[in-house]
C-alpha distance (Angstrom), angle and dihedral (degrees) to the residues before:
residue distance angle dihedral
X1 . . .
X2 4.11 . .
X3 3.75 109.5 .
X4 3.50 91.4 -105.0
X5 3.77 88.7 56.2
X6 3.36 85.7 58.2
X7 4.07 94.7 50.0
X8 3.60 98.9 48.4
X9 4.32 92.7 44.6
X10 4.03 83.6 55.1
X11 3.55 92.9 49.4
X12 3.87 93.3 46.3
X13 4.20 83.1 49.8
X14 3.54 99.5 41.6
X15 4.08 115.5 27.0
X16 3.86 107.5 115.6
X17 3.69 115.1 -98.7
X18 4.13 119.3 -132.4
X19 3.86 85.4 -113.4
X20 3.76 91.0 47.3
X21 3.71 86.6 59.0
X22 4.41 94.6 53.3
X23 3.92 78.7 47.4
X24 3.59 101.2 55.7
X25 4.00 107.4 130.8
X26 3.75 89.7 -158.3
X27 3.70 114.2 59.8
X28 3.65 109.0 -111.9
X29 3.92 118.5 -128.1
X30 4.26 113.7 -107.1
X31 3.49 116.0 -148.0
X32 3.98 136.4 -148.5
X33 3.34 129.2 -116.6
X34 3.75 133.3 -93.7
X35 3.96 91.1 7.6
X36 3.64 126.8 127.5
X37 3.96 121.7 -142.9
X38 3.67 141.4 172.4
X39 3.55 115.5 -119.3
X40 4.15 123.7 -163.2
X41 3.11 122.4 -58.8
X42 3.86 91.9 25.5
X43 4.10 100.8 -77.7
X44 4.11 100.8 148.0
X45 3.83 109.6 -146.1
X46 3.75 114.3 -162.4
X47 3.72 115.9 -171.5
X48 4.07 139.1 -166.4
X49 3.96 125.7 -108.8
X50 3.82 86.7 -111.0
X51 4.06 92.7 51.2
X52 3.14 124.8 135.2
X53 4.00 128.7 -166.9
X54 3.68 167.0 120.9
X55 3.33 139.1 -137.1
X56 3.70 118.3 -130.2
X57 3.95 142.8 -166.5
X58 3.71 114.4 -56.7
X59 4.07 119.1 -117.3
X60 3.18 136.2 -164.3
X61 4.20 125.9 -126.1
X62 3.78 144.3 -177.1
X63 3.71 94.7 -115.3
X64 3.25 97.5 149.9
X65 3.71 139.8 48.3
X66 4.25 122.8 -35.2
X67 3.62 92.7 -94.2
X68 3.78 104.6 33.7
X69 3.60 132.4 106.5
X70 3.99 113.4 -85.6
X71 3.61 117.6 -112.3
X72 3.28 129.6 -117.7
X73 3.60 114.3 -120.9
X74 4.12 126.5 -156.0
X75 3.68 110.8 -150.0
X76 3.93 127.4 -153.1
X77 3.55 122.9 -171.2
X78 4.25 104.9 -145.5
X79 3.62 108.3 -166.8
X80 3.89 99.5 173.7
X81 4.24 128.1 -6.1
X82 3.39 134.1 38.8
X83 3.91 133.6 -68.7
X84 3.63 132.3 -167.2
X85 3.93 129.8 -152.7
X86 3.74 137.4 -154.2
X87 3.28 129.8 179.7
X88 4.00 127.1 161.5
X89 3.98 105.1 -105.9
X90 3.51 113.8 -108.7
X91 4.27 143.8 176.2
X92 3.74 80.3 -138.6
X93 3.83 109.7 31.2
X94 4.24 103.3 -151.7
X95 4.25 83.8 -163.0
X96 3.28 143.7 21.0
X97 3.81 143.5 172.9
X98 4.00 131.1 -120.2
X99 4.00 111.6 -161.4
X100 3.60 119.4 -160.3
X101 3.72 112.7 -162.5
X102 3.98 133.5 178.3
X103 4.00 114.8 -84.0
X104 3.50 94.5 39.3
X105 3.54 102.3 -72.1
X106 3.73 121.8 137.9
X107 4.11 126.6 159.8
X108 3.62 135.2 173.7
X109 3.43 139.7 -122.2
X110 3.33 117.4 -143.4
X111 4.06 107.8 165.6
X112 3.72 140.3 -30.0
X113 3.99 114.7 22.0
X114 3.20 126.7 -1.0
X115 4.05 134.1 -171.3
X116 3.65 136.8 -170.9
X117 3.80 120.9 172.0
X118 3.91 116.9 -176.0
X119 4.33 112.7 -167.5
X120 3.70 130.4 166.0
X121 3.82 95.9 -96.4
X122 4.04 102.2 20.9
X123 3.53 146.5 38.6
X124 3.54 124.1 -146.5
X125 3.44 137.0 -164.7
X126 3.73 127.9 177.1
X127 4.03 142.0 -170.2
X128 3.64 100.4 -145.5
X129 3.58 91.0 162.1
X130 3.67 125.5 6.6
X131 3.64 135.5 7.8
X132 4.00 118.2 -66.3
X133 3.61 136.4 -170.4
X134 4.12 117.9 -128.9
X135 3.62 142.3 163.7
X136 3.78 155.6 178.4
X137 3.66 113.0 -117.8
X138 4.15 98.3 -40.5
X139 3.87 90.0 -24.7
X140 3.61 95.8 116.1
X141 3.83 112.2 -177.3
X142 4.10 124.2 167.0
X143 4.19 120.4 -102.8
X144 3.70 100.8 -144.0
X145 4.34 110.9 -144.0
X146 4.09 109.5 -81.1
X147 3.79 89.5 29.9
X148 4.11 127.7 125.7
X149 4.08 114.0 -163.9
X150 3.90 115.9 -169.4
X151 3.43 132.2 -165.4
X152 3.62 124.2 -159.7
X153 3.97 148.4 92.2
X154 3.47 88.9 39.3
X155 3.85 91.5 -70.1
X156 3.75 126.7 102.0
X157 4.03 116.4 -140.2
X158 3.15 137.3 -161.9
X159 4.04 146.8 -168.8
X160 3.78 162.6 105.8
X161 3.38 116.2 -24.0
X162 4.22 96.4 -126.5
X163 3.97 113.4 -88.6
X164 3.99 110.4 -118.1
X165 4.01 99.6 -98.0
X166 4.11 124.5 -103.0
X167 3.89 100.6 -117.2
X168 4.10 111.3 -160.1
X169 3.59 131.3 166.2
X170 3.86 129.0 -156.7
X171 4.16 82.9 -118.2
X172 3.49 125.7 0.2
X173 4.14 87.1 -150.7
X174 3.88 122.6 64.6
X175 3.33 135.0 -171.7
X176 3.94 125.5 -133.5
X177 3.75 108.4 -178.5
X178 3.75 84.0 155.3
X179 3.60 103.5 46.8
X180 3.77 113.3 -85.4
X181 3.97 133.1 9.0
X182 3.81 135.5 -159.4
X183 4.05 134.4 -141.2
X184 3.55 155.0 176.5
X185 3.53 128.8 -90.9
X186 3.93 116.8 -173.8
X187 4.19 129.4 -172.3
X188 3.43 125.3 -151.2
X189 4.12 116.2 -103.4
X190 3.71 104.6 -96.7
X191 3.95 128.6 -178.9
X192 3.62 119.3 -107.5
X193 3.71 100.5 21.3
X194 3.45 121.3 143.3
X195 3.72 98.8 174.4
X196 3.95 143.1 -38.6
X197 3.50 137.1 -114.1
X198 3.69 113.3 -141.2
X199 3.81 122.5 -161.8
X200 3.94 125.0 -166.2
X201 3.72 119.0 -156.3
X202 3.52 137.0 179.1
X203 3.90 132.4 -134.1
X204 3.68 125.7 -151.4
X205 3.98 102.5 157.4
X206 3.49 109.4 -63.0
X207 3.29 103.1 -10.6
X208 3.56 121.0 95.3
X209 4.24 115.5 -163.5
X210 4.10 122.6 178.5
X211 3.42 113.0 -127.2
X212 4.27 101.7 -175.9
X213 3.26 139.7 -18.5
X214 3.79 118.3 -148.5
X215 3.75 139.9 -169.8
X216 3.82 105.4 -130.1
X217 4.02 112.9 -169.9
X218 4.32 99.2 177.1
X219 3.95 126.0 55.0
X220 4.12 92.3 -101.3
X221 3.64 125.6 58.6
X222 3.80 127.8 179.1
X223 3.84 116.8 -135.0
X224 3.68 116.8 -139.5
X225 3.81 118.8 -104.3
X226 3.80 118.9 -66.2
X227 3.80 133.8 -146.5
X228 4.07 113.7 -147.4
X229 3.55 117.2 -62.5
X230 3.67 150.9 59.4
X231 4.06 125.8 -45.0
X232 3.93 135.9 160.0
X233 3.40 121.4 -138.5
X234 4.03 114.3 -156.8
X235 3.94 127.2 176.2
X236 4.21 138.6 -170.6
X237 3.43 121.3 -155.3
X238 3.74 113.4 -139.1
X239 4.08 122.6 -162.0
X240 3.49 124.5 -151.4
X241 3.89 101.1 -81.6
X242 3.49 83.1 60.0
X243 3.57 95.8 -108.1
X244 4.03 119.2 152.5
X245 3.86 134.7 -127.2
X246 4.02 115.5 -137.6
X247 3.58 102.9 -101.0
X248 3.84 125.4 -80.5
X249 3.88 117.9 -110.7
X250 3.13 110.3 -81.5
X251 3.74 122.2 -96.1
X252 4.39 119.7 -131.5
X253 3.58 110.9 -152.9
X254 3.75 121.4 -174.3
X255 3.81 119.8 -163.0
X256 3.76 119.8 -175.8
X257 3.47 134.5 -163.8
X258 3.82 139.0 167.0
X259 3.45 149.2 -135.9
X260 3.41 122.0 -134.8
X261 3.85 141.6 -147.5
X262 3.67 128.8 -118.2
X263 4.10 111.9 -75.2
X264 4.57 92.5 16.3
X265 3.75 108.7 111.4
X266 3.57 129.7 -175.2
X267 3.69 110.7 -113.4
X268 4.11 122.0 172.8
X269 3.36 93.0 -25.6
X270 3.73 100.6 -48.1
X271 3.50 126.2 101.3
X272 3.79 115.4 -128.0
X273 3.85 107.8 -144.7
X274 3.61 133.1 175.2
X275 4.07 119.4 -107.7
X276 4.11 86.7 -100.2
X277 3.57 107.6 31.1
X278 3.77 133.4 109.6
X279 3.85 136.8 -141.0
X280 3.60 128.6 -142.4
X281 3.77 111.5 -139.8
X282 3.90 109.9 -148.1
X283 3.60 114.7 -156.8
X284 3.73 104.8 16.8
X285 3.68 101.1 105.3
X286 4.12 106.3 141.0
X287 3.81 95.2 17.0
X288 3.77 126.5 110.5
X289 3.78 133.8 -127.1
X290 3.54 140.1 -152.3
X291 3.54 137.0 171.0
X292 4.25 134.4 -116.8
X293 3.23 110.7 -43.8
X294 3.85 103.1 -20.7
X295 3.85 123.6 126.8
X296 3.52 99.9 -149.0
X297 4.05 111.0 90.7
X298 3.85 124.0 -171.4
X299 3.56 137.5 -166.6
X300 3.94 102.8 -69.4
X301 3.99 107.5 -96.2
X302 3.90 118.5 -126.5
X303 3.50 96.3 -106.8
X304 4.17 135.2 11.0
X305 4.20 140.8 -154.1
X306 3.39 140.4 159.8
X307 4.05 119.6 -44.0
X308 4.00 101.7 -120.8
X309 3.87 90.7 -20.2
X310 3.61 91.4 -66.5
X311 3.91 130.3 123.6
X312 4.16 103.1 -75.7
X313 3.46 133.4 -160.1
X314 3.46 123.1 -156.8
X315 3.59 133.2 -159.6
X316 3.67 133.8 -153.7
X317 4.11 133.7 -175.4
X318 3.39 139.1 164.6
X319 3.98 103.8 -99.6
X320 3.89 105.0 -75.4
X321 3.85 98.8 -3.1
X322 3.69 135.5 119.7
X323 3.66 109.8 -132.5
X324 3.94 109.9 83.2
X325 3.83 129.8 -178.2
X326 3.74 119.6 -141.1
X327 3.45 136.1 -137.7
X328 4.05 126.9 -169.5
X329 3.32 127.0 -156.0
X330 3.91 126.5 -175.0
X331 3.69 131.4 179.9
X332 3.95 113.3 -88.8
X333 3.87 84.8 -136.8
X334 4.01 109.8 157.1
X335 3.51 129.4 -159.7
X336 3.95 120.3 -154.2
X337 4.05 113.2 -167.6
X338 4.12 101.3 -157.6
X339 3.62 129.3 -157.7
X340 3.58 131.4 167.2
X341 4.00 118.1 174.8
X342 3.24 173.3 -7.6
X343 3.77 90.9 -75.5
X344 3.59 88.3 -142.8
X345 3.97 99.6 60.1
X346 3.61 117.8 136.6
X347 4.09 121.4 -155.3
X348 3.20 122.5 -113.6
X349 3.87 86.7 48.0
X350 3.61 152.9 41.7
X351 3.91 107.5 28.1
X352 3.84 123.8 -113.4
X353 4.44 122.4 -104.5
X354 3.54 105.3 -140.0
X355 4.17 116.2 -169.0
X356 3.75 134.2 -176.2
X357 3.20 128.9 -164.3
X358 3.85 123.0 -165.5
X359 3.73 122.2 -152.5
X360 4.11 127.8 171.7
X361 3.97 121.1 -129.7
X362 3.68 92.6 -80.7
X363 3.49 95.6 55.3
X364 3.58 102.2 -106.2
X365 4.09 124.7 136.7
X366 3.69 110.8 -94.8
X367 3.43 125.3 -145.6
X368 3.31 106.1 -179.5
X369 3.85 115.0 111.4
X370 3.38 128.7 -114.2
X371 4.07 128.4 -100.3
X372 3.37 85.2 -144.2
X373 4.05 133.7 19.2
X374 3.65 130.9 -123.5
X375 3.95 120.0 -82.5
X376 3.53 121.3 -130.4
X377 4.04 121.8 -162.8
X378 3.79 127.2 -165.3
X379 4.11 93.5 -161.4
X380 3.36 105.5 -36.6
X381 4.18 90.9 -38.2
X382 3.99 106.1 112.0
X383 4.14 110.8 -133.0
X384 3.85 133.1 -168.2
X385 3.84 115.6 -139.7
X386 4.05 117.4 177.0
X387 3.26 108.9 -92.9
X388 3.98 124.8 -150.1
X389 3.74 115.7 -158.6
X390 4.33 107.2 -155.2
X391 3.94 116.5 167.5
X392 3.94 100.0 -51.0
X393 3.40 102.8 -19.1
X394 3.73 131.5 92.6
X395 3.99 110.1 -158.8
X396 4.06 126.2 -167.7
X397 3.76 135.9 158.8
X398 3.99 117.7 -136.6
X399 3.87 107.8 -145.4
X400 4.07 120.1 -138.7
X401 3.82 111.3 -79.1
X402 4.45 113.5 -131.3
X403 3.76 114.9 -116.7
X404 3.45 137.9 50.6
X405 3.64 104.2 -67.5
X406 3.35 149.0 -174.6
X407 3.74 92.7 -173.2
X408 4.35 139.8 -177.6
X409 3.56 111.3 -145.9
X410 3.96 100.9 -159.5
X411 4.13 123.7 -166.8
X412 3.45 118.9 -166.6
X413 4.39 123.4 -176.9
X414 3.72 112.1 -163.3
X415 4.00 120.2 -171.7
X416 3.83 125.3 -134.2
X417 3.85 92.0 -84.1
X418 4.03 96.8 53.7
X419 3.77 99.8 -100.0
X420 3.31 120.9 139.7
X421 4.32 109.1 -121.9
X422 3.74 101.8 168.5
X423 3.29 149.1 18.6
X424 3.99 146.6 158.1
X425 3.91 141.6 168.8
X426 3.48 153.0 -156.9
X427 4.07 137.1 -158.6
X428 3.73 116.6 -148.2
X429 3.68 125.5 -169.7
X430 3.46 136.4 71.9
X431 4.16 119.8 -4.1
X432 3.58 107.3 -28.4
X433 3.86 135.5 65.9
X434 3.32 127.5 161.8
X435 3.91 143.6 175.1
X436 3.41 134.4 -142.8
X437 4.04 129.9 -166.0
């Protein structure tokens, strides 16, 4: 008789009966739920909340060759829940685990990974790792490694242990100029997946800190938002026994965000920054930068601005990979068009309109308002109309100075950074006024 002739006739001889168990002499030793615990001879069992078990009298069986010692055997008695078994592989296992589950199911687990899955109308047992023994009542038949054998309805089934999933992102860096940012990730279709569990962690250094776990039952899930930094995103697949896949690679995101100086903005995903200021990146630590369309990267600098004053783009990798994230940055130059009228206003009398209109460096109407609002002087006296902000345009009328005149009417526009970006004005009195862009 082959050697595994010999195995399965010993297990059809010797595997503990459900009476044999109400018999026992010696109490046998109940166990809690959703604990893990190292049995003799090093076997780790970890079991579900629901589980539960008892552990029986050891045995001894020829696992190994004709010839070889026999092996002894722990044996747990599952009666509802799930348990897991590992055992190092071995030619000549020194342990190994018999499972007794309801409907006369029993298996053994012999080295690597081991499953057994108990439900109300099926029993499940499954080679994740490793080969296994398991049988039907005293029909004992091996579980080759990768296999899943389940009993119920009458009907025996078998397959594939589910393959770890293929996690992918569109990018695997995100920007957050506002503050946090949200994507995609996508598994490969995969046979005999019933759904996926997705777990979000984050990375600060060493330390590694779960943010969620989520059940995920289509091929795309959407992460919730995240703040700058580093995370890993790992996922199981899970079939419909309830049996898991090892889990996926895991998945680096980097977001990064920014802080800004006083006056830059964030506009369209640019970041409008004045000719001499510098931005914070948050989240970048270990990356490397480069700049427009150079090939040389270096380790990314502390803080970042425009190159010469000019619009910038800046470049950031992983060290030595492809994928890079980009980040634009334009000069915050603004433009203010000035006008103060009618050219033919005489003082004492009608008051003066005085519009500004904002544009950015480009050209376009800006709508953003102002830090600070434009100044108006009557001589060298500073006055404050009521100013109405609409769109791009700020709007105030200039009432009649008393006396005799002549008079300058002055408008000045400063930006956020204290430049001065426009102004115009007018002399009243007498003959001659004049304007000046």
């Amino acid at each position: 008789m082959s050697t595994r002739g010999i195995v399965l006739a010993a297990l059809s001889c010797c595997a503990v009966s459900s009476s044999a168990w109400a018999g026992e002499a010696t109490p046998s030793t109940k166990g809690s739920a959703g604990e893990s615990r190292t049995l003799p001879g090093g076997a780790v069992l970890t079991f579900s909340k629901d589980a539960k078990y008892e552990l029986g009298r050891p045995i001894k069986l020829q696992l190994a060759p004709t010839g070889s010692d026999k092996t002894p055997v722990q044996v747990i008695k599952l009666t509802s829940g799930r348990v897991s078994v590992t055992i190092p592989e071995a030619k000549h296992p020194k342990t190994a685990v018999l499972i007794q589950a309801p409907r006369k199911v029993s298996a053994v687990a012999k080295g690597g990974t081991s499953l057994v899955i108990t439900a109300p109308d099926r029993i499940t047992v499954a080679a994740v790792r490793g080969e296994m023994l398991a049988a039907l009542g005293n029909d004992w038949k091996p579980l080759a490694s990768g296999i899943v054998r389940s009993f119920g309805g009458g009907a025996t089934t078998e397959q594939a242990v589910p393959m770890a999933p293929k996690l992918r992102v569109g990018s695997s860096m995100l920007l957050a100029l506002k503050g946090d940012v949200s994507t995609a990730v996508r598994a490969q279709p995969s046979k005999n997946v019933e759904y996926r569990q997705l777990s979000l962690f984050r990375i600060d250094g060493s330390k590694r800190s779960k943010l969620s776990d989520a059940e995920w039952r289509s091929d795309e899930q959407q992460l919730p938002r995240l703040s700058p930094g580093r995370y890993e995103v790992q996922a199981r697949a899970v079939d419909r026994f309830g049996v898991e896949s090892p889990a996926s690679e895991p998945l680096t995101l980097r977001v990064i965000g920014a802080q800004l100086p006083e006056g830059a903005r964030f506009a369209n995903d640019v970041i409008l920054l004045g000719r001499s200021g510098r931005v914070k990146l948050i989240g970048a630590d270990g990356l490397e930068a480069s700049y427009g369309r150079a090939s040389m990267f270096i380790p990314v600098p502390k803080d970042v601005g425009l190159a010469r004053g000019e619009s910038t783009l800046l470049r950031l990798r992983e060290p030595g990979a492809k994928e890079e994230l980009g980040i634009k940055f334009e000069p915050r130059t603004l433009k203010a068009d000035v006008k103060i009228g009618p050219k033919s206003a005489r003082w004492p009398g009608e008051p003066l309109q005085v519009t500004v209109k904002l544009f950015d460096h480009r050209g376009r109407p800006l709508n953003d308002a102002l830090k600070t609002k434009p100044q108006v002087f009557v001589n060298v006296k500073q006055v404050e109309p009521t100013w109405t902000h609409s769109g791009n345009t700020y709007s105030a009328k200039i009432s009649p100075a008393a006396g005799t005149g002549p008079w300058v009417v002055r408008v000045e526009v400063s930006d956020d950074f204290g430049d001065q970006v426009g102004r115009d004005f007018i002399e009243l009195g007498g003959a001659k006024t004049a304007s000046l862009d």
